[in-house]
NUDREN-838985 format. One line per 5 residues: number of its first residue (from 1); their letters; for each residue z, y, x of C-alpha. Coordinates in pm, whole numbers, plus 50000, padded with zeros to 5 digits. Example, Ala and Ser with C-alpha at 12.3 -4.5 7.8 and 13.67 -1.06 7.14 Angstrom:
BEGIN
1	AS	50780:49550:51230; 50714:49894:51367;
This chain:
BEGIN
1	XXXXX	44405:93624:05348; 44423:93848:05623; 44063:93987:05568; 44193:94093:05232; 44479:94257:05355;
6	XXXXX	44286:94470:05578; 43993:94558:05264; 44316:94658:05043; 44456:94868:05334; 44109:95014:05368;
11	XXXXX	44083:95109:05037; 44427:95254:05012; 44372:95453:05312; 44061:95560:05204; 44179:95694:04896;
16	XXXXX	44525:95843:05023; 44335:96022:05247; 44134:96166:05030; 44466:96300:04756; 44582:96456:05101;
21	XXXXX	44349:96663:05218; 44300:96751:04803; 44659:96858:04758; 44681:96990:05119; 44449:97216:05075;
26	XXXXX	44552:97339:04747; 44865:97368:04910; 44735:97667:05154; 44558:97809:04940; 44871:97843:04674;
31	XXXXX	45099:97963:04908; 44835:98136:05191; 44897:97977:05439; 44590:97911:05679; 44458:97576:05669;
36	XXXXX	44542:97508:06050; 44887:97547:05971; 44890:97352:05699; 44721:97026:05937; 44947:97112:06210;
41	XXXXX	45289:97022:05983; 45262:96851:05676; 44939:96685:05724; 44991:96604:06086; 45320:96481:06049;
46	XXXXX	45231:96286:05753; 44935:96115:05889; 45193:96068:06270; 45436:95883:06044; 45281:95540:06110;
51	XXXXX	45358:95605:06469; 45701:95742:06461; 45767:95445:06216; 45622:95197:06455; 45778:95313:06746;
56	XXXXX	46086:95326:06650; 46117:95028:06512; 45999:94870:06819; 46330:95054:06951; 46554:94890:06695;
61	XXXXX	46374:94567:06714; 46466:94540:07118; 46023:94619:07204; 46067:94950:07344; 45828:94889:07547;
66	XXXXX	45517:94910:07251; 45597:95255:07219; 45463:95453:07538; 45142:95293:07480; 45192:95327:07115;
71	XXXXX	45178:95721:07196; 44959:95717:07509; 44677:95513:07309; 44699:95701:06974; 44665:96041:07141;
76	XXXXX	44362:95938:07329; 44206:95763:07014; 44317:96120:06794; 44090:96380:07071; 43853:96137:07163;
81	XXXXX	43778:95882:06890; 43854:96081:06547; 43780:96412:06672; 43490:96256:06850; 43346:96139:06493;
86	XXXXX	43492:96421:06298; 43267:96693:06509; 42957:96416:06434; 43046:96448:06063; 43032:96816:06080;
91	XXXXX	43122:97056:06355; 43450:97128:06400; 43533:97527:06399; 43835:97641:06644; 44081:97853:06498;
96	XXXXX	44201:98107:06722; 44568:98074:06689; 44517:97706:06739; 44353:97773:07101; 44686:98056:07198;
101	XXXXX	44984:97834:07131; 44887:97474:06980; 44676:97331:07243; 44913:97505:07502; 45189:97316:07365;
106	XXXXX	45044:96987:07343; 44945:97022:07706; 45279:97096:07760; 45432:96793:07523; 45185:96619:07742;
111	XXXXX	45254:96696:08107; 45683:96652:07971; 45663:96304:07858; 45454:96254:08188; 45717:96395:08372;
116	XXXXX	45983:96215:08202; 45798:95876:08252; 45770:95928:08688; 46068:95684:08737; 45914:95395:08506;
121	XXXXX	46130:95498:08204; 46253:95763:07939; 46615:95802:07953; 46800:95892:07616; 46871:96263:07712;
126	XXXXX	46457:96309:07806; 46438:96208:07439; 46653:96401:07290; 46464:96690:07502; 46136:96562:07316;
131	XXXXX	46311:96608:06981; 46429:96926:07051; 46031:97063:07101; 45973:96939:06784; 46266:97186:06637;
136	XXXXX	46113:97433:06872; 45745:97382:06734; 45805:97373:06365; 46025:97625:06401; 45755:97848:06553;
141	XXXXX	45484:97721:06318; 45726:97857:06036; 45739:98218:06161; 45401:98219:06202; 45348:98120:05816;
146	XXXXX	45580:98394:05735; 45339:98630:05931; 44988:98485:05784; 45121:98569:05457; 45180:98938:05495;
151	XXXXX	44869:98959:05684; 44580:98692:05561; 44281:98818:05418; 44160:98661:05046; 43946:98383:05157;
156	XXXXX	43647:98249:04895; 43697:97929:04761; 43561:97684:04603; 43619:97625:04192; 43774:97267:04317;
161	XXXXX	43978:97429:04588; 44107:97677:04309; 44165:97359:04057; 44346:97222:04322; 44558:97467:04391;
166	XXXXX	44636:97599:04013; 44838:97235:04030; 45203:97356:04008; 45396:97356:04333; 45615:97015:04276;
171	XXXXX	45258:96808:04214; 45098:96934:04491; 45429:96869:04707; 45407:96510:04537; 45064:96452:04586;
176	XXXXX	45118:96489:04950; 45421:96261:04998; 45261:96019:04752; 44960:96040:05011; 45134:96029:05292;
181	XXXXX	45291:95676:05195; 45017:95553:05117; 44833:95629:05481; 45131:95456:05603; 45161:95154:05430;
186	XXXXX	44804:95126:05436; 44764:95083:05795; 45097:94907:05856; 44920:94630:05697; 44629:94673:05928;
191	XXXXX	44874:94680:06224; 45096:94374:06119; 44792:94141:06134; 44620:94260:06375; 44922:94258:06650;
196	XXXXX	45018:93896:06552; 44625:93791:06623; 44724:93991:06970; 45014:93802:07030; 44911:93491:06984;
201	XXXXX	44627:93509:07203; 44947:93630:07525; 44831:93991:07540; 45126:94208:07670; 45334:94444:07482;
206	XXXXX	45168:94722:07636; 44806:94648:07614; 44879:94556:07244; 45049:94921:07202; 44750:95093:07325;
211	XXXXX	44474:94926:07157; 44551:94763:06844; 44899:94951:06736; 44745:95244:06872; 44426:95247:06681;
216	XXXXX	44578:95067:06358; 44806:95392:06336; 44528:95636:06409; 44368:95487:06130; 44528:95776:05887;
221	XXXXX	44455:96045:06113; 44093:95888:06142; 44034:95898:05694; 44193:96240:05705; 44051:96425:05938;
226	XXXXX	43673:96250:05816; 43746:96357:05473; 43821:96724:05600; 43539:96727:05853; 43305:96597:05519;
231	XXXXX	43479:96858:05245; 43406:97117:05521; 43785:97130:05580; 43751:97189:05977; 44059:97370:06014;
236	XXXXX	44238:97087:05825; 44069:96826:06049; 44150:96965:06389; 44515:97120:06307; 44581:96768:06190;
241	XXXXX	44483:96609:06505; 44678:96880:06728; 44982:96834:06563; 44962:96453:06525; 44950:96448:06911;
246	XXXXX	45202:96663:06931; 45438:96511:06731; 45379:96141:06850; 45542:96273:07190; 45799:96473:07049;
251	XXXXX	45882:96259:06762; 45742:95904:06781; 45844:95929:07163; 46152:96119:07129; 46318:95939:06827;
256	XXXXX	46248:95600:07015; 46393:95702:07330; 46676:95833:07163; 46773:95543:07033; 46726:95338:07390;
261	XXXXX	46599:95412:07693; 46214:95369:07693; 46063:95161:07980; 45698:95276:08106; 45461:94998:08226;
266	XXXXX	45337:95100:08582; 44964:95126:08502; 45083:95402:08228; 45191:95621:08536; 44861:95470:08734;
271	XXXXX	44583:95490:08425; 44684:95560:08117; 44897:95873:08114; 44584:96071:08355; 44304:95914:08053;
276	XXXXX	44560:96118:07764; 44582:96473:07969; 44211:96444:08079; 44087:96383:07733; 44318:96671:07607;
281	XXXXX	44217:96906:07866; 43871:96851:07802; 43897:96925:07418; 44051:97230:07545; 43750:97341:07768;
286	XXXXX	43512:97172:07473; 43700:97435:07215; 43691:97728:07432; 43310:97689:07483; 43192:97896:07152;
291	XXXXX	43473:97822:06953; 43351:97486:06834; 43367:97105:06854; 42948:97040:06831; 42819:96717:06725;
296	XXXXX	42678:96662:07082; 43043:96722:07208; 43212:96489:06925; 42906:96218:07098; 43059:96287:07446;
301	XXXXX	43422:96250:07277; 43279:95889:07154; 43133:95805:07429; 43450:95836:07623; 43693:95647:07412;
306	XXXXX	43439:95362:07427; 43433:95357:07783; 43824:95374:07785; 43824:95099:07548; 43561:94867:07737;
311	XXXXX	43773:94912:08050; 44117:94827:07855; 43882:94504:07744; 43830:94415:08057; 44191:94436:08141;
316	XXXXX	44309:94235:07862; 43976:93986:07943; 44140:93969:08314; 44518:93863:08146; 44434:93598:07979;
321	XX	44201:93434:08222; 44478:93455:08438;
């Protein structure tokens, strides 16, 4: 039974994913608005909902402590994992904008929640902080919109892209929240079984938070960002994974601390928190080197998340023989 749970989540993700980088794209080209901006908000946060959702009902459900590693392990699993395969799919162009003020703030989301985290827990104000770069962010992102379309040049599209977007506004706003529900109930399913295997073999809260939750709600950002990468969508792909980070501090992080104070396992400060601002700082040096994510980078990207993986294995291998 639980095999077919996971198929039918695969399948719905599979197809949601596809309908939202469709309509998403339609989207930008209807109102022109550049691609990147259109992954950095509504795709981003639509594909980051499984993690807000998870972590904060981890807060309400008395687990706080699932959510740091809910964050720390999907943001790793985002730059190294998905954007790791996503670059092997096809190779991932850097938009300039994205370089000058996204990646600077998700360093800096990164290095706060870091910073936040140095005496083993988020208090409720530190959230509230995190929420407020959110505001900050979107509010940002919004002006800049306003600016792209005075300024944008006509781009050439494709006679789908244009059937896409000659959708009225309302479907294409549909399509996406339609989408968007289904990436999330999609890999809730995938998450609910595969933390209950987790628990019932003793691994901790925080092992299970980044590994399984963390990968089972990456698993949207994984189908969307491959369906970009495929439909040569790379400004989609890599907006979406910049912004899902970003938001799964501010929001997924934020929200959950808000609601009560977040504790932070010690080998989070000692490990896990240096693995999620190394990986990001090398996608930063890996974007500024031409301007794009090559296939032989996305192999290094892969490469790395397996070896963080294999040594989280090891750790959980080392628990339960305990």
């Amino acid at each position: 039974m639980e095999f077919l749970t996971l198929i039918a989540g695969l399948v719905v993700l599979v197809l949601s994913g596809d309908y939202l980088v469709k309509f998403a794209s339609g989207l930008a080209i209807k109102m022109r608005i550049p691609p990147v901006i259109v992954g950095l908000t509504i795709v981003s946060i639509g594909t980051s909902a499984p993690e807000i959702m998870a972590s904060a009902r981890a807060a309400l459900e008395g687990n706080p402590g699932i959510t740091v590693g809910n964050v720390i392990g999907s943001n790793i699993a985002n730059l190294a994992l998905i954007l790791g395969v996503t670059a092997l799919i096809h190779p991932v162009r850097v938009d300039r904008s994205l370089m000058r003020s996204d990646f600077p703030m998700l360093l800096l989301a990164s290095l706060a929640i870091w910073w936040f985290a140095r005496n083993v827990e988020i208090a409720q104000w530190e959230g509230l902080a995190l929420v407020a770069g959110a505001v900050v962010l979107l509010s940002m992102l919004y002006f800049r919109s306003r600016r792209a379309r005075q300024t944008e040049s006509p781009s050439v599209d494709t006679p789908e892209e244009l059937e896409d977007a000659a959708r009225p506004l309302p479907i294409l706003l549909g399509g996406i929240a339609l989408a968007s529900a289904g990436l999330f109930y999609g890999s809730a399913w995938f998450v609910d079984g595969a933390r209950c295997i987790a628990i019932n073999n003793g691994v901790s809260d925080h092992i299970i938070g980044l590994t399984v939750v963390a990968f089972g709600t990456s698993v949207p950002e994984l189908v969307a960002s491959g369906i970009a990468a495929w439909k040569r969508e790379s400004d989609l792909a890599l907006g979406n994974l910049i912004g899902s980070n970003i938001f799964n501090i501010f929001l997924a992080a934020g929200i959950s601390a808000s609601i009560i104070p977040l504790p932070v396992d010690a080998q989070a400060l000692e490990f896990d928190f240096w693995w999620m601002t190394g990986v990001a700082a090398l996608v930063g040096l890996m974007m500024l080197h031409k301007g794009l994510i090559h296939r032989w980078k996305g192999a290094v990207l892969l490469l790395i998340y397996l070896a963080y993986v294999g040594y989280i294995g090891g750790a959980v291998a080392a628990v339960s023989a305990i």
